[in-house]
Backbone as JSON, one array per atom type, in Angstrom:
{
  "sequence": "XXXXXXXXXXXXXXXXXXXXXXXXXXXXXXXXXXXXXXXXXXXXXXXXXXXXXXXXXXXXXXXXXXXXXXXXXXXXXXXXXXX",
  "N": [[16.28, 18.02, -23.79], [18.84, 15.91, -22.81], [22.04, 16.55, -21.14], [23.81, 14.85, -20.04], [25.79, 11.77, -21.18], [25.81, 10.11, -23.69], [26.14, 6.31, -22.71], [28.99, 4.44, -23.81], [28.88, 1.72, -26.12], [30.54, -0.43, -26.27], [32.66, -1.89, -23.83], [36.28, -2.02, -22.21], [38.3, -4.32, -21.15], [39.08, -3.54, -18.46], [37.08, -1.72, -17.66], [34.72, -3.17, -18.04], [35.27, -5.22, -15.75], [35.49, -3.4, -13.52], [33.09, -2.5, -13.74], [31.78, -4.73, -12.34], [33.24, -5.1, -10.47], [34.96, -6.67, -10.1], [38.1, -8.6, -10.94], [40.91, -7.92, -13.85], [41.79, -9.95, -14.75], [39.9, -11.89, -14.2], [37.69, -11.42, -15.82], [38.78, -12.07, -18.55], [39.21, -14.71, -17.7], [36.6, -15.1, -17.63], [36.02, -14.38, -20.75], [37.41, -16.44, -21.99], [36.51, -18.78, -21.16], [33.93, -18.6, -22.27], [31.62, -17.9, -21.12], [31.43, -15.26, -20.98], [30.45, -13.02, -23.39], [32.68, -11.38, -25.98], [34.44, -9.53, -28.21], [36.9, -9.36, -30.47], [38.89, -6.35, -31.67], [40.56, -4.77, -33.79], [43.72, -4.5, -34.62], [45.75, -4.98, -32.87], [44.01, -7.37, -31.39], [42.33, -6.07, -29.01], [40.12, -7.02, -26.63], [36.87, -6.69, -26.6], [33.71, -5.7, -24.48], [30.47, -5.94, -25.25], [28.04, -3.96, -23.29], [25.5, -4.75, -23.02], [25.82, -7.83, -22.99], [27.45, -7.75, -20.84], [24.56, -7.05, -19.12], [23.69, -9.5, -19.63], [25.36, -11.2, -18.49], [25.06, -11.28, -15.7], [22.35, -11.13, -15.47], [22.5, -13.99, -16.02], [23.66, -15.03, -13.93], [22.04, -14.02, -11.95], [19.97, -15.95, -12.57], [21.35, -18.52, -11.97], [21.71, -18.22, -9.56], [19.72, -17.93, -8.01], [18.52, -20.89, -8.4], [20.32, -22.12, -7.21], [19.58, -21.59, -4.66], [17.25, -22.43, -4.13], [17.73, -25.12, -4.81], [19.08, -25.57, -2.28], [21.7, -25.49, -1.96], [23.13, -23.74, -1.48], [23.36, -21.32, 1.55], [22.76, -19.03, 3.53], [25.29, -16.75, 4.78], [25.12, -15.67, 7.31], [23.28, -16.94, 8.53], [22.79, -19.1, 11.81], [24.05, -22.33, 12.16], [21.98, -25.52, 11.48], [21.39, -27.43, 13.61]],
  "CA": [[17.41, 17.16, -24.09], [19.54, 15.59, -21.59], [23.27, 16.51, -21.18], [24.62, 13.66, -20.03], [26.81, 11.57, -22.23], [25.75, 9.04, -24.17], [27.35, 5.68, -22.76], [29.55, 3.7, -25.11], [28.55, 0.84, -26.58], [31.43, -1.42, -25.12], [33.52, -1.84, -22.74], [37.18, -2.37, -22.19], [38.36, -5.72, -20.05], [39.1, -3.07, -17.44], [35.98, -1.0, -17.4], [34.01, -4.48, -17.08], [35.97, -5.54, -14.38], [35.32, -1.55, -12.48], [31.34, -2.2, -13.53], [31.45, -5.88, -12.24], [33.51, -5.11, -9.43], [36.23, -8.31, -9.86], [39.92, -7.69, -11.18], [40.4, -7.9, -15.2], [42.18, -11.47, -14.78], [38.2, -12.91, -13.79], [36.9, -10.67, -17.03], [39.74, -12.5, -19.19], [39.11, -16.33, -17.66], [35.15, -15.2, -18.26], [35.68, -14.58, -22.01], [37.86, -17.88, -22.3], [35.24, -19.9, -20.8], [32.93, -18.35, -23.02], [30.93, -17.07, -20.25], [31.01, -13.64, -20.79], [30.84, -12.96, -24.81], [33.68, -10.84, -26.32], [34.7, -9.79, -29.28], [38.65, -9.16, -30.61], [39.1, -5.48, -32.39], [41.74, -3.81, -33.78], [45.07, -5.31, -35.47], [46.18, -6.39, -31.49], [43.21, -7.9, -30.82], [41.79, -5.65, -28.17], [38.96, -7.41, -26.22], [35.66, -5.42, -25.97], [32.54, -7.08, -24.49], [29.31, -5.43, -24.93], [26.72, -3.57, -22.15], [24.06, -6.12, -23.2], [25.99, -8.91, -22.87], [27.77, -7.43, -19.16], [24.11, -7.55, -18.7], [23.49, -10.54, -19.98], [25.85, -12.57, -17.83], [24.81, -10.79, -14.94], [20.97, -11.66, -15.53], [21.93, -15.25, -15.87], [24.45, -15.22, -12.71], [21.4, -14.4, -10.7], [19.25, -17.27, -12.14], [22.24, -19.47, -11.55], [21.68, -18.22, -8.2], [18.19, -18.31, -7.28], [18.37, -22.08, -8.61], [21.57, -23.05, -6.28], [19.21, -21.55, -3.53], [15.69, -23.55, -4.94], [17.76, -26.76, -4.49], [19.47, -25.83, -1.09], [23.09, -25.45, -1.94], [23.9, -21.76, -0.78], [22.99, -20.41, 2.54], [23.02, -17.11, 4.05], [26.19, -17.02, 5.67], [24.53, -14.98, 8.81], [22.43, -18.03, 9.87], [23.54, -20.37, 12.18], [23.95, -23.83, 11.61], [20.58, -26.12, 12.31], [21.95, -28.82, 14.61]],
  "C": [[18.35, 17.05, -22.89], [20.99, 15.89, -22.38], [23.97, 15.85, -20.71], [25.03, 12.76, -21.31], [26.31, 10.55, -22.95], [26.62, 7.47, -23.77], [27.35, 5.05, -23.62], [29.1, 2.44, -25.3], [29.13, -0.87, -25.73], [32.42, -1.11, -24.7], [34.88, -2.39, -22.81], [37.29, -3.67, -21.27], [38.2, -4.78, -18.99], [38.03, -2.6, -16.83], [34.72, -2.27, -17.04], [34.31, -4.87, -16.32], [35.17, -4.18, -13.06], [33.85, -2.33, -11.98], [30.93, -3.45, -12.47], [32.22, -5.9, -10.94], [34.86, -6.51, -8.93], [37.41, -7.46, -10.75], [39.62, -8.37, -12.77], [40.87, -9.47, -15.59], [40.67, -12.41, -15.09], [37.74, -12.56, -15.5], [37.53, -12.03, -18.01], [39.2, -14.0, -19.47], [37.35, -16.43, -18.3], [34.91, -15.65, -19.62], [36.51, -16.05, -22.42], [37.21, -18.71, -22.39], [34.3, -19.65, -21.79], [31.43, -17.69, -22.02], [30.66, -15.71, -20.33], [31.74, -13.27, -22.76], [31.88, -11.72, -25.09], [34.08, -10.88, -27.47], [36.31, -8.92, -29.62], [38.52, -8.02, -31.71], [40.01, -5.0, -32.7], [42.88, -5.03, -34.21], [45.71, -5.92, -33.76], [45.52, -7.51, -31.02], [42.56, -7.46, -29.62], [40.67, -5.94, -27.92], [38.11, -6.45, -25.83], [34.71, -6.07, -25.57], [31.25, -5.74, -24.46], [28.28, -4.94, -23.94], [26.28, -4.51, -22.27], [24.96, -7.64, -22.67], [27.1, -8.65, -21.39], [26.04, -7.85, -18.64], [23.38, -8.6, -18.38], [23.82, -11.58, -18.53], [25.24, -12.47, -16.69], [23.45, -11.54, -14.46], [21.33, -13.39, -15.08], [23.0, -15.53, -15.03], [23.22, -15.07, -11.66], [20.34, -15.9, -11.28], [19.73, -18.34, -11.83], [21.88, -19.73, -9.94], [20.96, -18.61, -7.29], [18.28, -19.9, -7.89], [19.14, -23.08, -7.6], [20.43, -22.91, -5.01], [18.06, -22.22, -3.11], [16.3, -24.85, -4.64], [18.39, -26.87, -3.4], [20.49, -25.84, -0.75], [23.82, -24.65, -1.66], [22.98, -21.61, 0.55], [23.39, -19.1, 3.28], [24.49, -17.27, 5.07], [26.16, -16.53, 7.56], [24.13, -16.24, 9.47], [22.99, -19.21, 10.23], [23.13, -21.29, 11.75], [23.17, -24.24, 12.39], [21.28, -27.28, 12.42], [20.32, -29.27, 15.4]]
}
């Protein structure tokens, strides 16, 4: 049996922000947009968003990605410009 901790289920705005590496404002405009699912607990409404669905967005931020790069719209910022 492992002694490490079980992690929690979900996550605070903040703690997605930490895992995701952006400030909790981005987390916030995410769940607005509907981009990043979220659900409202507790008599304040305390936003929690799910692991699965952190890795959710995540997953479909890189196929966003690899598709911008498939049609030619992102480049590596290292390589010079072809003149």
């Amino acid at each position: 049996m492992s002694d490490e901790p079980t992690p929690r289920r979900f996550l605070t705005v903040e703690q997605a922000a930490e895992e995701l590496n952006v400030k909790s404002s981005l987390i916030r405009a995410l769940i607005k947009t509907g981009e990043l699912r979220a659900i409202q607990i507790g008599g304040r409404g305390m936003w929690r968003i799910g692991r699965q669905d952190v890795e959710d967005y995540v997953s479909e931020a890189y196929r966003r990605t690899a598709e911008r790069i498939a049609a030619g719209e992102l480049m590596d910022e290292r390589e010079p410009d072809a003149e």
